[in-house]
C-alpha positions, 0 to 999 in steps of 0.5 A: 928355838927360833933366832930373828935376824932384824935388819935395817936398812940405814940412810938418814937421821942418826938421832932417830936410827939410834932409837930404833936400835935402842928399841931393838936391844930392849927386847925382852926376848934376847934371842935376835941379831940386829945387822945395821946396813948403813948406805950413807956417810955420817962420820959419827955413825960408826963409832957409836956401833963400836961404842955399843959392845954388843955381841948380838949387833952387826954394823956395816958400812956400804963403799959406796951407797946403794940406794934403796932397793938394793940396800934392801936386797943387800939386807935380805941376802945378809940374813941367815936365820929361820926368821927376818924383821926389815923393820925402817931405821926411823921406826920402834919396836915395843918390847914385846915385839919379838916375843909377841911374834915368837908366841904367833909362830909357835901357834902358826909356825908354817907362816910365811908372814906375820903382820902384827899390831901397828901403831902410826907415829908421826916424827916427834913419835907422837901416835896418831893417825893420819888420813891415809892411814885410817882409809887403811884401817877403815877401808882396806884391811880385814876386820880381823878380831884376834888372829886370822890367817889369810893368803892366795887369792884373798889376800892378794885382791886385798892388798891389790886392791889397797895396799893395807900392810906395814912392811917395816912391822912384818916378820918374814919366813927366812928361806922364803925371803931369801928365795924371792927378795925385792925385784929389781925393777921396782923403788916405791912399790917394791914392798906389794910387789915381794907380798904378792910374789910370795903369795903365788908361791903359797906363803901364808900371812897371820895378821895378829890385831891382840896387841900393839907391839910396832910403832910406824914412824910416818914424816907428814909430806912437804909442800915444798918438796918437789918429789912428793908431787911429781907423780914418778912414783904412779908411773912405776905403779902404773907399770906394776898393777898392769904386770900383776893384773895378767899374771893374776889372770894366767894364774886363774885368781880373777878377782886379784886380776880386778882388784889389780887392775882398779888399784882404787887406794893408789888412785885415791893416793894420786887424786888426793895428792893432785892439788898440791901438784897443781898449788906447786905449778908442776903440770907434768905431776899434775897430768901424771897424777890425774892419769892415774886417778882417774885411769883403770887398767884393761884387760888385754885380749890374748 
């Protein structure tokens, strides 16, 4: 019998990490733990855990916060079981998410990944689609009709290329999680990153497409917000395609090597966050986001 181990990584709206939990406990399939890693300071927040007087729920508080990364890392060195959800503390599990992903294991149980059916939420939770989430859809995944397993090069030139995943949704192989984990270096791009990582060990992902069993909650981005724009977050990815790129070429998958170096989602990303930059006045974000928009990595000669 497989036990998942859903972790979840807290920080933020009580209201929406209530749902999450809520959505959690109405499985259909019992047989999980929920461990609950709360990195902020909501004074009401654990005493509605004790309130909740299930056995199968693990609260815990961090002394001091963490911040994302490595309350992620905290969460994958906390898990223990064959299987492990990380799934995002806005987001919902359907009420046959455990039980779907159980019956794609029994077909595949060598798996080291399983990415199932999504469906995107905004922060009402009403299901729609944004415009990068259809560029995902319609661009960057696989035509996938049912299930399809993929891995090594293939699946690692195409999530280079753009990456497609929903990181919350996907349940991980527990020992070759906890083998890997996140990389310390990195807080935006952490989720390809650990993918990728797994890939070159010889994990293999199912993508599942025969139902919806995750709702994905995506905040519209502010224009008041000056992170959103400040294009920090290319910088890191910039750092990262450029390390993946060659350790692709070492390994001998070229294609990855290329896609890797392109990265045409993450500079479409950039270019299409650079009028808001620019209606911001941040001229810094703005060079940064055109850098990277209009930039390819190169190879280096070796």
């Amino acid at each position: 019998m497989v036990t998942f181990d859903v972790m979840l990584p807290y920080y933020g709206d009580v209201a929406l990490m209530q749902d999450a939990v809520r959505s959690v406990l109405a499985q259909t399939d019992p047989d999980f733990r929920l461990t609950v890693v709360d990195d902020g300071k909501e004074p009401e927040v654990p005493g509605w855990f004790a309130e909740l007087g299930d056995e199968r729920v693990r609260y815990l508080r961090n002394e001091q916060n963490l911040g994302i990364t490595k309350n992620f890392q905290k969460c994958v060195e906390l898990s223990e079981h064959g299987h492990v959800v990380i799934m995002g503390c806005d987001d919902l599990l359907h009420p046959h998410y455990l039980a779907t992903v159980r019956e794609i294991l029994k077909e595949y149980p060598d798996a080291g990944m399983v990415q199932p059916g999504v469906e995107v939420i905004d922060g009402n939770g009403v299901v729609g689609s944004s415009l990068a989430d259809a560029t995902k859809r319609r661009i960057y995944a696989p035509n996938v009709a049912g299930r399809r397993v993929m891995g090594g090069e293939e699946l690692a030139a195409s999530v280079l290329r753009g990456n497609w995943l929903y990181f919350p949704s996907i349940c991980w192989k527990g020992d070759a999680l906890r083998a890997v984990n996140f990389r310390d270096d990195y807080s935006v791009i952490q989720d390809l990153a650990l993918v990728v990582d797994l890939l070159e060990l010889g994990e293999q992902m199912v993508i599942d497409t025969t139902t919806t069993v995750f709702q994905y909650r995506r905040h519209a981005v502010s224009e008041s917000s000056v992170q959103a724009f400040s294009g920090t977050r290319f910088t890191e990815a910039e750092r990262y395609f450029a390390a993946v790129a060659e350790r692709m070429d070492t390994r001998g998958w070229p294609k990855a090597a290329r896609a890797a170096r392109f990265h045409s989602a993450s500079r479409l990303h950039a270019l299409t966050m650079l009028p808001g930059a620019l209606r911001r006045g941040q001229r810094d974000g703005a060079r940064t986001l055109a850098r990277h928009a209009l930039t390819q990595g190169q190879r280096t000669n070796g």
